[in-house]
C-alpha positions in Angstrom: 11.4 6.3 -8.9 9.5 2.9 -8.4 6.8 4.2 -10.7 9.8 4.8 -13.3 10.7 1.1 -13.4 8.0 -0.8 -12.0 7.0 -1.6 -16.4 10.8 -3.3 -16.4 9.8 -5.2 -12.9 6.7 -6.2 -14.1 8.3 -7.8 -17.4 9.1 -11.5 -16.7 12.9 -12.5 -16.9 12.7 -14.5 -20.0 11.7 -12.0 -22.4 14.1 -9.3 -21.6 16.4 -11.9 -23.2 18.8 -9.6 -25.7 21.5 -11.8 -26.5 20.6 -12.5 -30.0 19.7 -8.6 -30.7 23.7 -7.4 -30.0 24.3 -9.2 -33.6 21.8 -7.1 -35.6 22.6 -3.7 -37.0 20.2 -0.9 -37.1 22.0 1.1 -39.8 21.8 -1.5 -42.6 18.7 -2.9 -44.3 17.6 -6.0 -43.4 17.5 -8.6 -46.9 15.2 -11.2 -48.1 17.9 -13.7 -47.3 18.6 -12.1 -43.1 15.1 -12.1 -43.1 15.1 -15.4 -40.7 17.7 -14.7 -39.1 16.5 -11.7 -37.6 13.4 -13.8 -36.6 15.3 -16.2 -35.1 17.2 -13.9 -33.1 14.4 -12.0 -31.7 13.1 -13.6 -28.3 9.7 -15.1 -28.0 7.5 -14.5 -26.3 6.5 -16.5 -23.2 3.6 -19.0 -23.5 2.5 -17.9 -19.9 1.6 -14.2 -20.4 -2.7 -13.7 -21.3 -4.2 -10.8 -23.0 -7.2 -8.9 -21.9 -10.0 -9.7 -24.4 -11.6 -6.0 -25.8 -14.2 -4.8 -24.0 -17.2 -3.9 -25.7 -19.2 -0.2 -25.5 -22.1 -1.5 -23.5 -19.8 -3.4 -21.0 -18.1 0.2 -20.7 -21.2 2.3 -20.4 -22.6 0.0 -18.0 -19.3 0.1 -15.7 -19.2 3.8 -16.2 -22.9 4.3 -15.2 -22.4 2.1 -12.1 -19.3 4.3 -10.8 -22.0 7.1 -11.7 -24.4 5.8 -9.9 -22.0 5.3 -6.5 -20.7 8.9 -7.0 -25.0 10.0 -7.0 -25.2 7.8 -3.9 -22.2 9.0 -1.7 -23.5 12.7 -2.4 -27.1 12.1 -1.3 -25.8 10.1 1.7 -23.0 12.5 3.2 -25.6 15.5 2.5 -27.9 13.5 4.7 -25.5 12.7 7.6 -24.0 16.9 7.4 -27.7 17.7 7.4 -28.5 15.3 10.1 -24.9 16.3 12.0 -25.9 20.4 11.8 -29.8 19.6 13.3 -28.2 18.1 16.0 -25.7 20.4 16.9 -28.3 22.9 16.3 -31.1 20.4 18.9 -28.0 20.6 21.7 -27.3 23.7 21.2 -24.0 24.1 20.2 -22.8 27.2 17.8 -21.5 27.2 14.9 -18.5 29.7 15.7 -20.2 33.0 14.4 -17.8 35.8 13.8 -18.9 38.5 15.5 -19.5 41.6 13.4 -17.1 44.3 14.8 -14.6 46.4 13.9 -11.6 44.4 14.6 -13.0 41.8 11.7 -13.8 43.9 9.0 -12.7 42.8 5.9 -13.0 46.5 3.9 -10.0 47.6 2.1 -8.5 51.3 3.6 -8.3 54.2 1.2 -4.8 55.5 2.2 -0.9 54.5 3.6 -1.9 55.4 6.8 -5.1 53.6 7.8 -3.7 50.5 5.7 -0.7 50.9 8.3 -3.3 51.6 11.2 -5.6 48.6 10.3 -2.3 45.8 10.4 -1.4 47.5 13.7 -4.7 46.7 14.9 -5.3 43.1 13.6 -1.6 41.7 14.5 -2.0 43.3 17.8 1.0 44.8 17.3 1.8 47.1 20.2 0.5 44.6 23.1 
């Protein structure tokens, strides 16, 4: 909900100044002759808001080839460190939680009602 309104928070106070819209109908045309009234009646903008100059194409490709470049650099290095981190668990010896290949973990589908009904028994462990 903040998201929602946080452009109307961000807006300073003095130009959501409306007081001099409530006179201006939408549903007839405006005339040579309203012409300045209407620009009267429309609130300025403040003097202390700043734009963003454009940015140009190379200041953008070079920005964009930066965050490239830290993307290519975090890869290397966390592939080093998981590389690193597996030698040494490998170096002290400690597994790396191999499943071992029985019949209680076999992922084959049954053919039939009866050992698909035979197989859940035996994974849940459901008579124990």
């Amino acid at each position: 909900m903040v998201l929602l309104v946080s452009p109307v928070i961000a807006e300073p106070e003095n130009i959501q100044n409306t007081e001099g819209l409530a006179n201006i109908s939408q549903e007839m045309p405006v005339e040579q002759s309203e012409n300045a009234k209407v620009e009267e009646a429309l609130p300025q903008m403040p003097e202390g808001i700043t734009y963003k100059q454009p940015v140009s194409r190379k200041q953008m490709a070079k920005k964009f080839l930066l965050a490239m470049a830290g993307v290519g650099i975090s890869s290397i290095l966390l592939f080093v460190i998981l590389t690193l981190y597996n030698k040494v668990r490998e170096i002290m010896g400690i597994s790396g939680g191999d499943i071992p290949a029985d019949e209680d973990n076999s992922l084959a589908t049954p053919d039939n009602l009866e050992d698909a009904v035979k197989t859940f028994l035996d994974k849940t462990k459901w008579d124990n």
